[in-house]
Phi, psi and omega in degrees: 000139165286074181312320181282352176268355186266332152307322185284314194280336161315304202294312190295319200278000205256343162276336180277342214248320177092063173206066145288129180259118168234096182345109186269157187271050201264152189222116158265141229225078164339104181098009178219024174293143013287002212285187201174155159235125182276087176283136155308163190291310159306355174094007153289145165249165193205137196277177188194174164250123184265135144233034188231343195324130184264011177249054159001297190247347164075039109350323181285322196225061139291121188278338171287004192231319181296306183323313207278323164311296199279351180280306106021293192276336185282306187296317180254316183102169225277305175269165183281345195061017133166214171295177167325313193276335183237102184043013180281357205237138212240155171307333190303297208303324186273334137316321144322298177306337173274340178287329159299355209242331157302296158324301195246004192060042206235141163295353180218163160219187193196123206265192184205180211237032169168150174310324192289310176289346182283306202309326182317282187330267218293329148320291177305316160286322173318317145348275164328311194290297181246074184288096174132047188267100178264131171254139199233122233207118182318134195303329235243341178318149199285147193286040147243355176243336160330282167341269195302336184285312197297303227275324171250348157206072190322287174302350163243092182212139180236123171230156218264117168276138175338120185044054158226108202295305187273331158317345190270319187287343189255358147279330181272351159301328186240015168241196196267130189299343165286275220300156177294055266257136173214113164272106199271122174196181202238160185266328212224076168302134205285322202257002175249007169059044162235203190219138186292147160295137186232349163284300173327298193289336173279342196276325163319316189265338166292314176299343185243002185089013179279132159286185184215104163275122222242116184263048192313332185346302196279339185227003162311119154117335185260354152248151197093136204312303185250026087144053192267015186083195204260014171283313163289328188261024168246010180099354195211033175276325162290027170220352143334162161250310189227119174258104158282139218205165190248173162251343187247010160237306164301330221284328165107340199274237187201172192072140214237176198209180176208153185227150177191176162304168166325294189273343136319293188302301181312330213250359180260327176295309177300329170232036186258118182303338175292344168254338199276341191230037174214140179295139186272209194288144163323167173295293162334329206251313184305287201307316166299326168290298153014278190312311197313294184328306148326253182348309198261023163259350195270310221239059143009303214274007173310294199293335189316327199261331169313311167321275189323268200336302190306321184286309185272047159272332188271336200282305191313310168299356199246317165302344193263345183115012197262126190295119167239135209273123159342329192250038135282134148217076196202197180292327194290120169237095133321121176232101234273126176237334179099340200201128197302320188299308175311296150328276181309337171294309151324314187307305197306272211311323174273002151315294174285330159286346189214356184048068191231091191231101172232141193303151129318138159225092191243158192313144311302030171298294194231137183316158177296155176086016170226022193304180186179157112330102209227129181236152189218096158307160162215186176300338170280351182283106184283183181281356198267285198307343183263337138313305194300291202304298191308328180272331202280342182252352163279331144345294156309342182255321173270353154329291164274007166123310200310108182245165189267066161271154196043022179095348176236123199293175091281000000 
């Protein structure tokens, strides 16, 4: 076999598609995000503004959360020195963990060394746990709780088309009333911006006898009184079973966590392999989140003007005629472009041309024909800057071609 034309030929086909993924070269500027510096592929540089950044709230250069990292490194020194079970685990994890488990009102947490690895795991381990474990799982679920479902059952796994209650109550109606149930979704979906019912979902799942699971990523730190997602700020985070949740976007660090009852939490540190067998998060990693997390339950009016920013982005985009997908209502302003090739063109110009830097978001992110543009304003996105972006795209949509149907660009 040629092994190497069957790479040349993966590759070709993934370039033939037009969703070739290309990295931006970016150097962020401590104390001016969004600003950011972009090197070019010659090796010049151009300073640009992110708008696509999962550091929500620009968190990363909170001087209350770099202080407690260098302090954190000064003290420990740079890595944990190995897993949990073996010297990984420093007073930074356990004190974090109590502060997640605070956070969400739950008695324990459990940290993991990325979101992807908490949903993998702990998904997958529930299985193990719960043997003849059916799940029932949002069409729209993010590929790490996709992951972790395939991975601990393939064959008991039922999905829901997305934020539909009642398909979702006409699967559980129809499965065996013995056996064990976990209904999985996420609150916040990162690329259509909306939001799960989570009052529905809970009723549901008491009527049919099911647990719950919460995919929070998208709305830890950034919804709720103390920034406890969108669980808290609907009322019902003491009626979750398992709450998940990242370190790497309001919070600004890395790393993911699961919050639960004790005996929950206890029985996934034991057999989930994805936690048992990885070194854990640095001291330095702990500790800033630590800090973040204090901090932003003290501070409310962070997400208040994150609110405001998001909204008038969207007003502003929608005034100018620019498809903004209807079903956000969250932070996320998703912007419909329709065609990869098209997308990714938009992206190339308004990088280069306008110091504009927001990714393609093309299959398998989101299915073909819905490719799109996703921008995540923050507090820091001035009013300046948001003049620039709206003249820099109506340029550009007419520029590229770009015609408007139904409201989805094409």
């Amino acid at each position: 076999m040629d092994y190497s034309e069957a790479f040349r030929e993966a590759l070709d086909k993934v370039h033939a598609e037009g969703r070739y993924r290309v990295f931006a070269d970016l150097k962020r500027h401590c104390g001016s995000f969004p600003g950011a510096t972009w090197t070019r592929p010659d090796g010049t540089e151009q300073d640009v503004v992110v708008w696509c950044s999962n550091d929500y709230l620009g968190q990363g250069e909170n001087p209350v959360v770099t202080d407690a990292m260098k302090r954190a490194i000064d003290e420990a020194g740079a890595g944990s020195g190995g897993t949990r079970n073996i010297a990984g685990t420093t007073h930074y994890h356990v004190e974090l963990e109590a502060e997640l488990a605070d956070l969400h009102g739950k008695q324990a947490a459990l940290l993991f060394t990325s979101g992807y690895v908490s949903n993998e795991a702990s998904l997958s381990t529930l299985y193990r746990i719960l043997p003849g474990l059916i799940v029932f799982s949002d069409a729209l679920n993010h590929n790490s709780m996709i992951s972790g479902i395939r991975t601990g059952g393939r064959e008991q796994r039922r999905v829901f088309r997305h934020n539909d209650l009642a398909h979702l109550e006409e699967l559980l109606a129809a499965a065996d009333r013995a056996a064990p149930k976990l209904i999985a979704l996420e609150s916040v979906y990162s690329m259509d911006g909306d939001i799960a019912d989570l009052r529905g979902t809970v009723a549901l799942a008491k009527t049919y006898g099911a647990m719950t699971y919460l995919d929070e990523v998208h709305a830890v730190g950034m919804y709720g009184p103390r920034g406890g997602g969108v669980a808290e700020r609907d009322g019902v985070m003491g009626e979750i079973d398992i709450i998940e949740g990242t370190l790497a976007k309001a919070f600004g660090v890395m790393g993911g966590y699961i919050a639960a009852d004790a005996m929950i939490v206890d029985a996934i540190r034991s057999y989930a392999d994805g936690f048992i067998f990885t070194t854990s998060i640095p001291p330095a990693l702990a500790a800033g989140a630590l800090a973040s997390i204090r901090w932003l339950k003290e501070h409310d009016e962070v997400r208040r003007v994150h609110q405001e920013r998001a909204a008038t982005l969207k007003a502003r985009l929608r005034k100018a005629g620019l498809p903004v997908l209807e079903s956000s209502v969250s932070h996320i302003v998703p912007v419909a472009v329709g065609d990869p090739v098209h997308c990714k063109m938009i992206s190339d110009i308004l990088l280069s041309d306008f110091g504009v830097y927001v990714q393609p978001i093309n299959y398998p992110t989101v299915p073909r024909g819905t490719e799109r543009l996703r921008f995540t304003p923050g507090p820091a996105h001035t009013d300046a800057m948001m003049d620039h972006l709206v003249q820099a795209l109506e340029t550009l949509w007419t520029h590229c071609n770009i015609k408007r149907v139904g409201g989805v660009a094409a």
